[in-house]
N, C-alpha and C positions, 0 to 999 in steps of 0.2 A: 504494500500500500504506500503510495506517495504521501510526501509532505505535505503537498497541496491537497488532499484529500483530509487534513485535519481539521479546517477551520469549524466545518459543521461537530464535530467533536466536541472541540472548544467552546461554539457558540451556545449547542445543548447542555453540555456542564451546565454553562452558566446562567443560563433560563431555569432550566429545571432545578438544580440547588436553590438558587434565590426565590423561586414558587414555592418551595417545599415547604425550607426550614428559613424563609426569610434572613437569609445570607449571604452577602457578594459577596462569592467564590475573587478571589487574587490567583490571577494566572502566574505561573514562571513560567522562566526560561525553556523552552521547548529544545528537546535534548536527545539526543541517540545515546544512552548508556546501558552498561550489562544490569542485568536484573538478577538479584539472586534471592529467589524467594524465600524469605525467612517464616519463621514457624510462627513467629509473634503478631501475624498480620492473618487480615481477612483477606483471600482471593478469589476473585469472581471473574470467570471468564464468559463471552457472550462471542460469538463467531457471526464474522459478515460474509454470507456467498451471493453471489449475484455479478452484477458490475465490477464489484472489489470484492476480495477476496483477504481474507485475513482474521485475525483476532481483536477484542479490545481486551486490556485485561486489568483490572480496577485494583490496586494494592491498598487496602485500610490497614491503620496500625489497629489493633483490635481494642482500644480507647475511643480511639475516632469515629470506629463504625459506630461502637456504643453508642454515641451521642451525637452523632447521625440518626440514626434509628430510634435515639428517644424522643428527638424533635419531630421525624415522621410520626410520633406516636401520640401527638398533642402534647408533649412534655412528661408522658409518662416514662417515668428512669429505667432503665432496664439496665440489670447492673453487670449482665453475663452474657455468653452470645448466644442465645437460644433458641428456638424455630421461629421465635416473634421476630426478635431483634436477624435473622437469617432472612427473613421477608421481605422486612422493610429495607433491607441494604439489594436485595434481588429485584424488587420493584425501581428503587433508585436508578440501578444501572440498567434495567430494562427501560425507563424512561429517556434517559438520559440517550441512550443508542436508539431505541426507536427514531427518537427525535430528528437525531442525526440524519437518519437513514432516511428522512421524510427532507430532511434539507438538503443530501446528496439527489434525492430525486427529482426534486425541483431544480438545481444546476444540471437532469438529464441524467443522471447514475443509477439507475436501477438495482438497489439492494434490498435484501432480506437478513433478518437477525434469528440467529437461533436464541431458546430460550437461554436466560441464564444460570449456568453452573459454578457450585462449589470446585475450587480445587481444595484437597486433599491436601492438608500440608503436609503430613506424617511423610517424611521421604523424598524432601522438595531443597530440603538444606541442601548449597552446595552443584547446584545446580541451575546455575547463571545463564542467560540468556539474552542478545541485543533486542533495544525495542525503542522506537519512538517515544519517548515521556512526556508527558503535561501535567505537572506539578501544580497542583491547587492548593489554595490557603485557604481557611473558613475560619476567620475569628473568634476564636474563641473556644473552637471545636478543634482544631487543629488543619494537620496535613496531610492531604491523601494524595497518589499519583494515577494517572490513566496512562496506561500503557498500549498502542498499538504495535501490534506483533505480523509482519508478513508473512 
């Protein structure tokens, strides 16, 4: 997946967070680095085929998702990563990619999302990967990164 092919990315981020949980998202520096999935984070993967072809892959430190997902919750605290708090981080980034995938259409891109999956961290340490990154800030909740993967 090209570079140019990120802004609708970027753009859904930060529609949809700021809908959500009433937060503008701070973008960074958009960045090719290895990823090496740590066990202390939430990972959610969503696959694009159609037009483009590739992965997004959503890195939460597992703090962040928390309270991501407590604010999806009305501000109900959710203090562990649970099938509640597993939902509302799976709705997020299925929102977040639809969207995109509605704005790559509109520039003409014909994609589809698969639903979004758990990865499995058990077995992930150690096992680094390159990938597009778009590093988001949410005040106060922290920082999460979106990973496009070719």
């Amino acid at each position: 997946m090209q570079a140019a092919y990120i802004n609708p990315f970027l753009t859904s981020s930060c529609s949809v967070i700021e809908s959500l949980i009433q937060v503008k998202p701070i973008l960074g520096e958009l960045k090719i680095k290895n990823i090496d999935l740590r066990n202390d984070y939430v990972w959610l993967k969503i696959g694009i085929v159609g037009g483009l072809t590739g992965d997004i892959v959503f890195g939460f430190p597992e703090g962040v998702a928390l309270k991501i997902a407590s604010a999806m919750m009305g501000g109900f605290t959710l203090t562990e990563f649970d099938e509640l708090s597993r939902s509302a981080i799976s709705e997020l980034a299925n929102m977040i990619s639809g969207n995109a995938s509605t704005l790559l259409y509109n520039d003409g891109i014909a994609v589809d999302i698969t639903p979004p999956a758990f990865m499995e961290r058990a077995g992930m340490q150690g096992n680094p990967f390159k990938a597009l990154t778009i590093p988001l800030t949410l005040h106060s909740y922290g920082d999460f990164d979106i990973y496009v993967v070719a």
